[in-house]
C-alpha positions as CSV (number, residue, x, y, z in Angstrom):
1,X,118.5,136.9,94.2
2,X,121.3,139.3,92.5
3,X,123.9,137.4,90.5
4,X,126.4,139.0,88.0
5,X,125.5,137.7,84.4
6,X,129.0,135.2,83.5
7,X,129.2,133.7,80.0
8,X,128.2,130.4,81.3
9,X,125.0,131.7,81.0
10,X,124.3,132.0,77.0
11,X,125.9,128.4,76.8
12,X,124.3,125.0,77.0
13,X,125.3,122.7,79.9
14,X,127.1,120.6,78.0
15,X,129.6,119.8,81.0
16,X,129.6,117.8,84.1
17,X,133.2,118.8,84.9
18,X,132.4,122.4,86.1
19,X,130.7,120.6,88.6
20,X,132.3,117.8,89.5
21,X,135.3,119.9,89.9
22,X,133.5,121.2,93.1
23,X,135.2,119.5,96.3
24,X,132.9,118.7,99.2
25,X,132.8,122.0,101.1
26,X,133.8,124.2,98.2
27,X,132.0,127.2,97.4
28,X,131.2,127.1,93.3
29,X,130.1,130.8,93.1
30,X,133.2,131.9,91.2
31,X,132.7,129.4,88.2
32,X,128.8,130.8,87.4
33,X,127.2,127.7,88.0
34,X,125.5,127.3,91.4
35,X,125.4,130.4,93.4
36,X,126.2,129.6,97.3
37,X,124.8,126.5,97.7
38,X,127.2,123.3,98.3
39,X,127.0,120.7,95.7
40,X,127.6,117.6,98.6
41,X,125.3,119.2,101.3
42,X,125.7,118.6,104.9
43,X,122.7,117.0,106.5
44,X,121.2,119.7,108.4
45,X,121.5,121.4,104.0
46,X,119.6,118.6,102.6
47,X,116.5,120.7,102.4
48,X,118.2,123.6,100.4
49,X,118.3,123.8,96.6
50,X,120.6,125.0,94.5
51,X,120.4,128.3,91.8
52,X,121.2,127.4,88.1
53,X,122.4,130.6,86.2
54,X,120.0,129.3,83.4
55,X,116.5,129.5,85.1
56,X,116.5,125.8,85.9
57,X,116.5,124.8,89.8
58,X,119.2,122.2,91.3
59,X,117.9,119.4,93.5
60,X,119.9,117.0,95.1
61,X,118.8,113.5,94.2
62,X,119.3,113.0,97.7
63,X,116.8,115.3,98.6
64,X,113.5,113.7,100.7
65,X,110.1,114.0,100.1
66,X,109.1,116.0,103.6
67,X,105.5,117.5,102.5
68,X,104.9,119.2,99.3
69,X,108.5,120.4,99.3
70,X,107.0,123.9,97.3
71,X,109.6,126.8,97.5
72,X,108.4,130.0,95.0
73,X,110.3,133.2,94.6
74,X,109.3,136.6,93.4
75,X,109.4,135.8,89.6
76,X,110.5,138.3,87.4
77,X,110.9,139.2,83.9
78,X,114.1,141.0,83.3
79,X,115.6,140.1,80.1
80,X,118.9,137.6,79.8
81,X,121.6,140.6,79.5
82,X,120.3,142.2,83.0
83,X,121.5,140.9,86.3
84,X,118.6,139.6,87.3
85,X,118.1,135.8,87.6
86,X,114.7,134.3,89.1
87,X,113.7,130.8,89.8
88,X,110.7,128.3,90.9
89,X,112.1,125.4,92.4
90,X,109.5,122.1,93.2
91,X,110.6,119.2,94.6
92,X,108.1,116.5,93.7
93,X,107.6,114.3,96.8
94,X,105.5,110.9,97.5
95,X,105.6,107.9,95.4
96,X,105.4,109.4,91.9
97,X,108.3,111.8,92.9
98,X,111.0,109.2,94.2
99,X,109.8,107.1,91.1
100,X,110.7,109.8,88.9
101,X,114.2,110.1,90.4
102,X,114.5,106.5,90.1
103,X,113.5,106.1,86.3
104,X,115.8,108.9,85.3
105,X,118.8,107.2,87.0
106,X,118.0,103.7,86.0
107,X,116.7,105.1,82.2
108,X,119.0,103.1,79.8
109,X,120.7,105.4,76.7
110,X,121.9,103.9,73.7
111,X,125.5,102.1,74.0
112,X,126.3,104.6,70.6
113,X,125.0,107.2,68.4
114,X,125.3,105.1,65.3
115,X,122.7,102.6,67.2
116,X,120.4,105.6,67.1
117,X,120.8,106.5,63.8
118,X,120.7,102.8,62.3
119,X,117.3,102.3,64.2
120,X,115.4,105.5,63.1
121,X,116.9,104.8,59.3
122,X,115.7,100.9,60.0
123,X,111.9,102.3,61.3
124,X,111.7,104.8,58.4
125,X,112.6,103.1,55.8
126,X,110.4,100.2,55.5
127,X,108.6,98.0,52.6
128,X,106.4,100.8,51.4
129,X,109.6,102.5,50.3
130,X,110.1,99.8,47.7
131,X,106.9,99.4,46.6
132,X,104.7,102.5,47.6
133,X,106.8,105.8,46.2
134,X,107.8,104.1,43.1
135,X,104.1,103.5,42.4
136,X,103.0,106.9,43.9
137,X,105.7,108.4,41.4
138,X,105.0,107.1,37.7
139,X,101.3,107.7,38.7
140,X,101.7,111.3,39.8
141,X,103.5,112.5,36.9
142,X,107.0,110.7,37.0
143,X,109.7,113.2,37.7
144,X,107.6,116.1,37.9
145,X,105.8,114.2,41.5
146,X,109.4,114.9,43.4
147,X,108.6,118.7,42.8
148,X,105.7,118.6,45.4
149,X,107.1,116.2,47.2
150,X,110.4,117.9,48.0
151,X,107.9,121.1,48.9
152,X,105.6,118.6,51.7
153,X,109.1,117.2,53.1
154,X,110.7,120.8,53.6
155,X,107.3,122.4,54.7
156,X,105.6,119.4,56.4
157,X,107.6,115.7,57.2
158,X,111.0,116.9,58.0
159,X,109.9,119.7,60.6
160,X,107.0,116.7,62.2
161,X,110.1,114.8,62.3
162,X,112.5,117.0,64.2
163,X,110.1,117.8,66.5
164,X,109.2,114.5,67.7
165,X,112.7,113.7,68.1
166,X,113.1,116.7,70.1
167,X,110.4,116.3,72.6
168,X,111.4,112.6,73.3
169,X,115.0,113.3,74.0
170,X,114.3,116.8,76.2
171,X,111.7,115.0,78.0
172,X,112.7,111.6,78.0
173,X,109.4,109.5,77.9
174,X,107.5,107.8,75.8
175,X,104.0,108.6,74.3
176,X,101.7,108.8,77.0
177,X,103.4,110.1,80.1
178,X,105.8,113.1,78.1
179,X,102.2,114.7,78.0
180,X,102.2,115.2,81.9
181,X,105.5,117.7,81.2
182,X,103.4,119.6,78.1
183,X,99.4,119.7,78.2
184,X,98.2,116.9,80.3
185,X,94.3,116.7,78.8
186,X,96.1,115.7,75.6
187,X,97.5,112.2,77.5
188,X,94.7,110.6,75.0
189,X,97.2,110.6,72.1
190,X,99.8,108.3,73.7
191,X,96.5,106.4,74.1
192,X,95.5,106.4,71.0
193,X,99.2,105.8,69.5
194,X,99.1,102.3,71.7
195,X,96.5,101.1,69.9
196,X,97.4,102.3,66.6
197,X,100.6,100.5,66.3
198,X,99.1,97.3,67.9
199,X,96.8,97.7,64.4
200,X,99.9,97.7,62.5
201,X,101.2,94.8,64.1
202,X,98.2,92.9,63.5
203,X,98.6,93.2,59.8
204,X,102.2,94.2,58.5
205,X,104.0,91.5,60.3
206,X,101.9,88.8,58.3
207,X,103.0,90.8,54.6
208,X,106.5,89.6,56.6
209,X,105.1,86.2,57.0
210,X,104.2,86.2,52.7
211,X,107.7,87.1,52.2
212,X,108.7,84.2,54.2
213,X,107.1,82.0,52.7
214,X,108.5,82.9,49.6
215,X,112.0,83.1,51.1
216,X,111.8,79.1,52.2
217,X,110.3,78.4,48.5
218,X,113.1,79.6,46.6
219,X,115.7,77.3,48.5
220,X,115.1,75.2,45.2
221,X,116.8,74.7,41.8
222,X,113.7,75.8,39.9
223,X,111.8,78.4,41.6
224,X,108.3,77.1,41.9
225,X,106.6,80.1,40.5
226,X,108.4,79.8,37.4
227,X,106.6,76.9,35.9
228,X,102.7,76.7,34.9
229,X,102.9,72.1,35.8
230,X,102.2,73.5,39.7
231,X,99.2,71.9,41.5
232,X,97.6,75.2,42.1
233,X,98.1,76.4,38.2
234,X,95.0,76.9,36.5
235,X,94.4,76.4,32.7
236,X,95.2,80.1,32.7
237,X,98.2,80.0,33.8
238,X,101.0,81.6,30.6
239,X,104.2,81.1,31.2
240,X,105.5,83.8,28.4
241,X,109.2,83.3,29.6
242,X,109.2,80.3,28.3
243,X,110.9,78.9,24.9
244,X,108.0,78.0,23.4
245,X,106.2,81.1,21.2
246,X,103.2,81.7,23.7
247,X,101.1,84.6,23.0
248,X,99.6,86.9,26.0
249,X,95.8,87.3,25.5
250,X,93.8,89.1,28.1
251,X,92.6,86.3,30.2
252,X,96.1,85.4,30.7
253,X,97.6,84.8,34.0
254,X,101.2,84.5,35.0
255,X,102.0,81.8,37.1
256,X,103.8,83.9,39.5
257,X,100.6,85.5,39.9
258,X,99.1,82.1,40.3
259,X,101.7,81.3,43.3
260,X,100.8,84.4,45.0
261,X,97.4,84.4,45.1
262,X,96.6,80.2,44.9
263,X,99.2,79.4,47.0
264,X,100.5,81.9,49.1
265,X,97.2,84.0,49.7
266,X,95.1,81.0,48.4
267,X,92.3,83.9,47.9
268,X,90.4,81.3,45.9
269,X,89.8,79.8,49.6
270,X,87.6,82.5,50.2
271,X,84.8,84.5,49.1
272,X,85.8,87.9,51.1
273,X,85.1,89.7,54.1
274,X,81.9,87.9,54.7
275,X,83.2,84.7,54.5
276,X,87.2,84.4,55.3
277,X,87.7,80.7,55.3
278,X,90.0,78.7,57.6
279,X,93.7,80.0,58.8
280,X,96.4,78.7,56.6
281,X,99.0,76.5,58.8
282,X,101.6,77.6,56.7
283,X,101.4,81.0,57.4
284,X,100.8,81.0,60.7
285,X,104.1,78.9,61.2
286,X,106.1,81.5,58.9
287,X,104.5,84.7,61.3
288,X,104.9,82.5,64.9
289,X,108.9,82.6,63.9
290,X,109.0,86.0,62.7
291,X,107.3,87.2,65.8
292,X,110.1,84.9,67.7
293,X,112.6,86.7,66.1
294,X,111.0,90.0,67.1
295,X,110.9,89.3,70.5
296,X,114.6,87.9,71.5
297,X,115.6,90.8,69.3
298,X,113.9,93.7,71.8
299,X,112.8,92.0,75.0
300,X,116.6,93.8,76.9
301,X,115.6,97.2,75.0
302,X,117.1,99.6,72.7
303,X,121.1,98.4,73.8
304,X,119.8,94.7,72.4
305,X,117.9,96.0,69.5
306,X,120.7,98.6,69.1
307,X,122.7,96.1,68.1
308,X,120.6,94.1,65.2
309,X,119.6,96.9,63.7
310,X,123.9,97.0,62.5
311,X,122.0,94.2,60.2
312,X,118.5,94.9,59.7
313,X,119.3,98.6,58.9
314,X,122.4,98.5,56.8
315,X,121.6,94.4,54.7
316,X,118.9,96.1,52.5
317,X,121.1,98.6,51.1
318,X,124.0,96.1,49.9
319,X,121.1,94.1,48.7
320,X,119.6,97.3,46.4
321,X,122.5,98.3,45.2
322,X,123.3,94.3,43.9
323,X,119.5,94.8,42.8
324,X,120.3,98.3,40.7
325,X,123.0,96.7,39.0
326,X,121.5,94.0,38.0
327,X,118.0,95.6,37.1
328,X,120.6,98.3,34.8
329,X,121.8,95.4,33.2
330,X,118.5,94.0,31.7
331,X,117.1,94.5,28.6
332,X,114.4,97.5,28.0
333,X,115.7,98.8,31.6
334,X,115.8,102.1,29.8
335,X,112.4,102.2,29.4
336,X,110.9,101.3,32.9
337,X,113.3,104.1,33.7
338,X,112.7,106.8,31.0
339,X,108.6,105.8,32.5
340,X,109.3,106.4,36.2
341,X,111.3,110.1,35.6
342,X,109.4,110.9,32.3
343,X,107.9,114.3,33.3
344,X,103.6,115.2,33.0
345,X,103.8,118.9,34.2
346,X,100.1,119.1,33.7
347,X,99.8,116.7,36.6
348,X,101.2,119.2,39.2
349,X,97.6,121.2,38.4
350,X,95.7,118.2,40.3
351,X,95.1,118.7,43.9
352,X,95.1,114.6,44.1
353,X,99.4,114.8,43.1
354,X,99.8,117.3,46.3
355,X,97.8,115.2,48.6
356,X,99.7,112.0,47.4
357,X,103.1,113.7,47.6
358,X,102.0,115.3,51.3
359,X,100.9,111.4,52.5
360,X,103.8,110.1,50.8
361,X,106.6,112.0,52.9
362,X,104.5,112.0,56.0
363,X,103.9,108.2,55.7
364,X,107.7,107.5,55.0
365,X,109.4,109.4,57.8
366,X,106.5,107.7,60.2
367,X,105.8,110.4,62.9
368,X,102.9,109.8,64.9
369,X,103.6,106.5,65.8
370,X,105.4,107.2,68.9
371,X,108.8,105.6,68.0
372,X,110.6,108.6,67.7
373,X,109.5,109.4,70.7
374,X,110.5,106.6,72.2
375,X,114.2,106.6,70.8
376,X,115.2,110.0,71.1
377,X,113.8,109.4,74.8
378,X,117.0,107.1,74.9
379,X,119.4,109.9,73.9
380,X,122.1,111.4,75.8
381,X,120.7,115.1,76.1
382,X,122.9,117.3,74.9
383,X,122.7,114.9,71.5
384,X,122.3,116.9,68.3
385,X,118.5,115.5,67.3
386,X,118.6,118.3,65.1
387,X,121.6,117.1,63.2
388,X,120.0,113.4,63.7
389,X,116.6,115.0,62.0
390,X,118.3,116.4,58.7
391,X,120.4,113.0,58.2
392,X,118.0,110.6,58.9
393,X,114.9,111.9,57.0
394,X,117.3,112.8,53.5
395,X,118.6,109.1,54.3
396,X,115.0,108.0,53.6
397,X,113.9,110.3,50.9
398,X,116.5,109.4,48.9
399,X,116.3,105.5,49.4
400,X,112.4,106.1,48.1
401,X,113.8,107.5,45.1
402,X,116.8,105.1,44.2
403,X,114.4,102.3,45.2
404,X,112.0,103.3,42.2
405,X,115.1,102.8,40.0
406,X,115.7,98.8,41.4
407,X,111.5,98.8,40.7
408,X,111.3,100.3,36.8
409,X,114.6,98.9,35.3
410,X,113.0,95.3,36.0
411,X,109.4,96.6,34.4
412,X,111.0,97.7,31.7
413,X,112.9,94.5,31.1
414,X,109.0,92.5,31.7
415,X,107.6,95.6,29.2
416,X,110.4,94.4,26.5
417,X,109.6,90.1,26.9
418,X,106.2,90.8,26.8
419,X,106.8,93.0,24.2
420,X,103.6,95.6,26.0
421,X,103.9,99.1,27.3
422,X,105.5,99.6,30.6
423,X,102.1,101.2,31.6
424,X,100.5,97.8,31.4
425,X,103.0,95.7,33.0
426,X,103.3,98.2,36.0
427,X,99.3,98.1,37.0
428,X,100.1,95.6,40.0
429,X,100.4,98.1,43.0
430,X,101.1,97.4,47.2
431,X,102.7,93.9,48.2
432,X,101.4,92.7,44.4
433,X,104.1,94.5,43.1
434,X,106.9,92.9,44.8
435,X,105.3,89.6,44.7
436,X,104.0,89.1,41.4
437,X,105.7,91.3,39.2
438,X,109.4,91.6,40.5
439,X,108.9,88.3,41.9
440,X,108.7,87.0,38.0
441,X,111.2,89.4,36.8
442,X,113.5,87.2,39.0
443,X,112.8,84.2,38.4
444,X,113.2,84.8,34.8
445,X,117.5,86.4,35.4
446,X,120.3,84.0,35.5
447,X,120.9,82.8,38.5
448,X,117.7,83.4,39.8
449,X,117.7,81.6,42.9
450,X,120.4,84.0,44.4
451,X,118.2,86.7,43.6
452,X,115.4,85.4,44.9
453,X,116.9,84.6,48.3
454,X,118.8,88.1,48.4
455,X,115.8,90.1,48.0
456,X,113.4,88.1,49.8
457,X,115.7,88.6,53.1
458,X,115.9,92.1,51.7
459,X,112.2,92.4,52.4
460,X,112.2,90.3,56.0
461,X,115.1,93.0,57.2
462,X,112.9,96.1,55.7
463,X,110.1,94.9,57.8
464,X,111.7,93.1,61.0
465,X,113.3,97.1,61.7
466,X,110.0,98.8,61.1
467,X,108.5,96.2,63.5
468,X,111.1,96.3,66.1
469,X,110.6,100.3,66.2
470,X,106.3,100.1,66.3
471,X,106.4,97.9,69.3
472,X,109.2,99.9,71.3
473,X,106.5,102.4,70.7
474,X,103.8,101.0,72.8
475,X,106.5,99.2,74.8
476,X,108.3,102.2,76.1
477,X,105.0,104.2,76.4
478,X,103.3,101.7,78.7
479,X,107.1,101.2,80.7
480,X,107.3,104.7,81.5
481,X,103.4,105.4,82.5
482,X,103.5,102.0,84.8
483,X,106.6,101.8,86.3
484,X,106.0,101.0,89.4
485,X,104.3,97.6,87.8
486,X,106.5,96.6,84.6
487,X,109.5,98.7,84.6
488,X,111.4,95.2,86.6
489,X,109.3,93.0,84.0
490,X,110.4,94.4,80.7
491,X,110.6,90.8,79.1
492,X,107.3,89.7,80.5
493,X,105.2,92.5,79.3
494,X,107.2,92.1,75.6
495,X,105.8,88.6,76.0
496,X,102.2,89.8,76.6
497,X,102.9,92.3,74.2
498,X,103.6,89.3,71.5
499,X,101.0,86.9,71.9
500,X,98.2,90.0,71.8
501,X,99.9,90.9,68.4
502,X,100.2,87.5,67.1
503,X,96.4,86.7,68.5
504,X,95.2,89.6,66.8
505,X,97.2,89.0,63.3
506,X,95.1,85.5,62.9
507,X,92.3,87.4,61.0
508,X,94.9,88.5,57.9
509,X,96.1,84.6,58.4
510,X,93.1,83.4,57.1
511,X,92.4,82.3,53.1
512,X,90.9,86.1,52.7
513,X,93.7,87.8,55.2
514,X,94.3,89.1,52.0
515,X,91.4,91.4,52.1
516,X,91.8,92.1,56.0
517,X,95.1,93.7,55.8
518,X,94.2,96.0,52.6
519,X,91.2,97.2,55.2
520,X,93.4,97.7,58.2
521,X,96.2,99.5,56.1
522,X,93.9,102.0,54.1
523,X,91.7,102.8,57.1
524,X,93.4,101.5,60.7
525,X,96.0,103.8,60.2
526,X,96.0,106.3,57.8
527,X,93.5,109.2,58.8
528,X,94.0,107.9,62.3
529,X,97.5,108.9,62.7
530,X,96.9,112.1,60.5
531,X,94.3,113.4,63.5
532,X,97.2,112.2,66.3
533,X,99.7,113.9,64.9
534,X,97.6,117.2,63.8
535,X,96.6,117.3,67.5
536,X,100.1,116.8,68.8
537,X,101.8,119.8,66.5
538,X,98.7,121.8,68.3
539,X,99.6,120.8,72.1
540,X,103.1,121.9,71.5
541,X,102.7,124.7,69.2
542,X,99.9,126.2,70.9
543,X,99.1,125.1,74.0
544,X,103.1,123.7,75.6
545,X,103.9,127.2,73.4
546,X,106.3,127.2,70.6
547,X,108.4,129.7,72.8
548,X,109.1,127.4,75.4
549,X,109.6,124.4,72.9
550,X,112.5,126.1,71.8
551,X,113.7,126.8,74.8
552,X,114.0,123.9,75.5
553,X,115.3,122.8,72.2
554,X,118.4,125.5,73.0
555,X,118.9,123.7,76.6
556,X,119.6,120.9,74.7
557,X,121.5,121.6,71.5
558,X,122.4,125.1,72.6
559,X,120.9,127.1,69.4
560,X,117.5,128.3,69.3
561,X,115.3,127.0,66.2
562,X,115.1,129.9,63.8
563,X,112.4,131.4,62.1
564,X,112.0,128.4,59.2
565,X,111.1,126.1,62.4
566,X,109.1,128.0,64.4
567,X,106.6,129.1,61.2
568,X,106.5,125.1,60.3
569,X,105.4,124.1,63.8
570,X,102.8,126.5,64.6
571,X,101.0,126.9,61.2
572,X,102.2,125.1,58.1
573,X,102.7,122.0,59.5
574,X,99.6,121.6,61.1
575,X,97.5,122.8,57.6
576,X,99.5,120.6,56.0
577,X,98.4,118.0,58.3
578,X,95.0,119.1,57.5
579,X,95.0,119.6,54.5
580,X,95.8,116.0,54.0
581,X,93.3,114.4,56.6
582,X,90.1,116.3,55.0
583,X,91.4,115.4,51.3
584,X,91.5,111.3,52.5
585,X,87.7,112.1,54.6
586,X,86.1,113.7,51.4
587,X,87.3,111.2,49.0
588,X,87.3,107.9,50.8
589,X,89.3,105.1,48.4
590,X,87.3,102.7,47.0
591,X,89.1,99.5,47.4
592,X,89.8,96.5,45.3
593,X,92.0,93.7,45.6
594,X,92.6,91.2,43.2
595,X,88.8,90.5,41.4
596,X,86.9,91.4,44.8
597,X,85.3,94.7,45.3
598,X,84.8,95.7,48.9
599,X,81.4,96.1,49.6
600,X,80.0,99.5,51.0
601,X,79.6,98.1,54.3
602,X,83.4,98.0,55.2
603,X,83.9,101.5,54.6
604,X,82.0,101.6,57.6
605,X,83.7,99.2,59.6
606,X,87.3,101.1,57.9
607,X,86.2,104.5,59.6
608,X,85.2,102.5,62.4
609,X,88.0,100.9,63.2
610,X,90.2,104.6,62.7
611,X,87.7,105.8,65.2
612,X,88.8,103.2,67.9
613,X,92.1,104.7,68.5
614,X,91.4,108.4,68.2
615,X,88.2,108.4,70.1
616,X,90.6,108.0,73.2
617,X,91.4,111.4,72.8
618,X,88.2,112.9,73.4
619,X,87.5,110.4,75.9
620,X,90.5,111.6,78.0
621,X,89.7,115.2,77.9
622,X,86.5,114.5,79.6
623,X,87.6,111.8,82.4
624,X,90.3,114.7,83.1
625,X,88.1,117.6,82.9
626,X,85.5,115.3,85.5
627,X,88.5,114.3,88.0
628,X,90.3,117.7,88.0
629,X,88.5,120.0,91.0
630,X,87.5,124.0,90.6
631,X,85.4,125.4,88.3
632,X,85.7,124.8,85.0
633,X,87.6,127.8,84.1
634,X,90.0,126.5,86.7
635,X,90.0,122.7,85.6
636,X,91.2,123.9,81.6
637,X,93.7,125.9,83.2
638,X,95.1,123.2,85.0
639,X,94.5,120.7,82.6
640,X,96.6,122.6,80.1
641,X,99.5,123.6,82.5
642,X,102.1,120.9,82.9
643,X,101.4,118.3,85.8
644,X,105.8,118.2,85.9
645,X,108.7,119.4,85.5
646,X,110.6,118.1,83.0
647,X,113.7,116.7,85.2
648,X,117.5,117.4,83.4
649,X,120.5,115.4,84.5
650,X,123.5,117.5,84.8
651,X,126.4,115.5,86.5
652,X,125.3,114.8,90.4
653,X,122.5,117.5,90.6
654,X,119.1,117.3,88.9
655,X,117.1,120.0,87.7
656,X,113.6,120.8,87.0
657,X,112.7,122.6,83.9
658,X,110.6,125.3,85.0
């Protein structure tokens, strides 16, 4: 069809007016935005569609389903400035098509941005940015480790995370059915992200349930893990906060170590993996309400979970910055912090700092996990995800960093009572560190019972936000595959959802869960989602092509990525990805918690249990090679070409990304 170029066409469609202008009867040729074609057809019109100046086809959402519905033009391949405009317009028809039409009507959006934003800052930044990058830091060379790990966030996390924000909001699904619209035989990665979150439920909701615990027990005037006269201290037990001149010695324990690990844990209870002992009641009582919590607070969706996230996302922040003052005011706080930011240049010649900076960023900003997927699916679509991208993830970089501060200022002021190094009093590393060692710190301040609630609620917000985001995740993924089954029962299948989580969390409730959720977080997740996410920069680099990813990037925002973004998706960001997946395969860790050594056998059962989740994807590429007729040639071709079009609402027409 010949068209003159108009302006409208280098712009995004950013507005329903130009259409909605358009009376019943009135022809919208003059305003460059449908071509002869009525936007209120007549009856006997129904059957027509409408030609977007853009390349994108206009269908009625009135249209029916009458056979395959298959209109295809001459395509051509003039560029933009000629005059020139060809289209393929598809209507899909049977059941899958009017349930299409249905979801993107009924598809719920955020009631406002900052909802979007609190939730993405609540999911990224989580527990392991209290204790994890402070740890990571001192170790790697102090100040020198934010040198590589600025260079993995610019090169490797921040591009991951744009990305995933920008696929969920231009296709608006969650993690298993937005393959359908890019390379179908790679639907076993929303697969494989289902079961990898349901692993992190299993095991970081109960390091919620610890803190807890410890959040009921400091409702007291003395806080019990201040005293060595406890029935669960041992003859160990050295209190060296106390007035008494007590001297340290190396079988010394302290007894907020002993309340962690006899009392909380109860680790004694147990002999390890082989033999895990009975389920503590306690803890299973602490994890049943948190769980409760989790479930009133996202059973409606993301306009009832985008309202306690204005709590959850925002309370941990007041509570660090009381934290930083306070930690600034202690003495020796000066040299916890001259430890964390003292410099080791000769540490940025180990490969081990760059893998560890590289897991670091990737692990913080969280993509693979199919939440960002899931709430940028919820945007409007002309929302700027790439503004949304640069805020969010400098939001969490620099809350890693300012969190090391809250972290060192107290082990310095430990380093100076004890009068040791800071380097001994920092060996605690994980959870350990925030419940032994700060733990103590706290209980030894002035008003420590304040401090103890405030940061213990501090922790619970940290984690409940994280957790709310993981199981929209799988929720939204399964929603948006099934419709036709749960999309009416939301809060039933969050129910199922919950007791399958809470079933499958009774292993780490045990006496040695202890042990079980060091083995699930080293090995359930890490190299697991490493592989998910290496395989999803491929689909849409190489496969969707990084051409039409911008394209659609520019529908949205109405700016095609540049250069920076487009070298990041196809190639460094995928070696990156890599890079760090074959460093953590070659050097498995050897892990250790407490006195226990884990015997070789559960580095089997660690790889194992990886392998569960990202065997789906293989599995899938066969079922769909097997069910897809042709020859094989032809069943990779179609496999790899989209199953749908991607469908855009622009005021009261719909159109199909072509």
């Amino acid at each position: 069809m010949e068209k003159k170029t108009t302006s409208n066409e280098t712009e995004p469609l950013t507005s329903k007016k130009d259409v909605s202008d358009c009376n019943e009867g009135e022809d919208c040729k003059e305003n460059g935005l449908l071509d002869g074609n009525k936007v209120h057809p007549s009856p006997g019109d129904k059957g027509e569609t409408a030609q977007i100046s853009n390349g994108y086809s206009g269908v009625q959402s009135s249209v029916p389903c009458n056979g395959m519905g298959e209109v295809e033009d001459a395509q051509g391949t003039a560029p933009a400035a000629t005059t020139t405009t060809t289209t393929t317009t598809s209507t899909t028809c049977g059941a899958e098509g009017q349930q299409q039409l249905m979801e993107l009507e009924d598809r719920e959006t955020w009631s406002k941005k900052i909802d979007f934003l609190l939730s993405v800052i609540g999911y990224a930044v989580d527990l392991g940015n209290v204790w994890r990058f402070p740890y990571i830091c001192y170790q790697n060379g102090g100040g020198a480790f934010l040198i590589p790990y600025t260079i993995m966030a610019i090169f490797g996390g921040i591009p991951l995370f744009y990305m995933e924000l920008a696929l969920g909001q231009y296709h608006r699904n969650g993690c298993i059915s937005i393959w359908r619209k890019i390379c179908p035989i790679f639907k076993g990665i929303g697969f494989a992200i289902c079961i990898i979150d349901l692993y992190v439920a299993s095991y970081y909701n109960t390091i919620m349930a610890w803190a807890f615990y410890y959040l009921v027990s400091s409702f007291t005037a003395e806080l019990p893990w201040t005293s060595c006269k406890n029935a669960w201290n041992t003859g160990n037990c050295t209190n060296y906060f106390s007035k008494d001149n007590v001297s340290w010695s190396l079988h010394s324990i302290s007894p907020a170590e002993e309340f962690y690990t006899r009392q909380v844990l109860q680790v004694h209870r147990s002999n390890g993996l082989d033999d895990l002992g009975g389920i503590s009641w306690q803890l299973t009582l602490c994890l049943l309400l948190i769980f409760t919590i989790v479930y009133f607070s996202i059973w409606k969706g993301v306009k009832t979970s985008g309202k306690v996230v204005w709590v959850t996302a925002t309370f941990p922040y007041i509570i660090l910055f009381i934290l930083l003052v306070r930690g600034a005011t202690l003495p020796g706080a000066w040299r916890g912090v001259l430890y964390y930011l003292k410099p080791d240049w000769q540490k940025l010649l180990a490969t081990e700092v760059w893998v560890d900076a590289a897991a670091q960023i990737f692990f913080s900003l969280g993509p693979g996990f199919g939440v960002l997927l899931a709430y940028a699916s919820y945007n409007k679509f002309h929302n700027n995800c790439y503004q949304d991208a640069l805020v969010t993830s400098t939001v969490n970089c620099v809350t890693s960093f300012v969190s090391g501060f809250v972290i060192f200022t107290v082990l310095g002021y430990m380093a100076e009572m004890r009068n040791e190094d800071v380097s001994e009093v920092a060996k605690d590393t994980g959870p350990s560190l925030l419940f032994i060692t700060y733990a103590e710190a706290i209980a030894n301040m002035p008003a420590s019972t304040f401090f103890a609630i405030i940061f213990f609620l501090m922790l619970l917000t940290l984690g409940l936000d994280s957790t709310f985001a993981g199981l929209e995740g799988v929720i939204t993924g399964v929603l948006d595959e099934f419709p036709h089954v749960w999309s009416k029962r939301r809060e039933l299948f969050v129910l199922g959802l919950i007791i399958v989580c809470f079933l499958g969390s009774l292993a780490t409730l045990t006496f040695g869960g202890a042990y079980v959720v060091k083995l699930f977080e080293e090995y359930a997740t890490g190299p697991a989602v490493l592989t998910v996410v290496f395989l999803e920069a491929v689909a849409v680099a190489w496969f969707y092509g990084i051409t039409q990813f911008c394209n659609d990037v520019k529908e949205m925002l109405g700016f095609t990525p540049g250069w920076y973004w487009r070298v990041c998706w196809v190639a460094i960001s995928p070696i990156f990805l890599l890079f760090v997946t074959c460093s953590f395969l070659s050097n498995p860790p050897e892990l250790r918690l407490f006195e226990y050594s884990y015997p070789y056998w559960t580095t089997v059962v660690g790889y194992c249990i990886g392998t569960s989740s990202v065997i789906c994807i293989p599995i899938y590429m066969v079922y769909r090679l097997i069910i897809t007729p042709g020859t094989l040639k032809e069943r990779i071709l179609k496999s790899i070409t989209p199953e749908t079009a991607t469908e855009i609402p622009f005021g009261d027409i719909r159109m199909n990304a072509v």
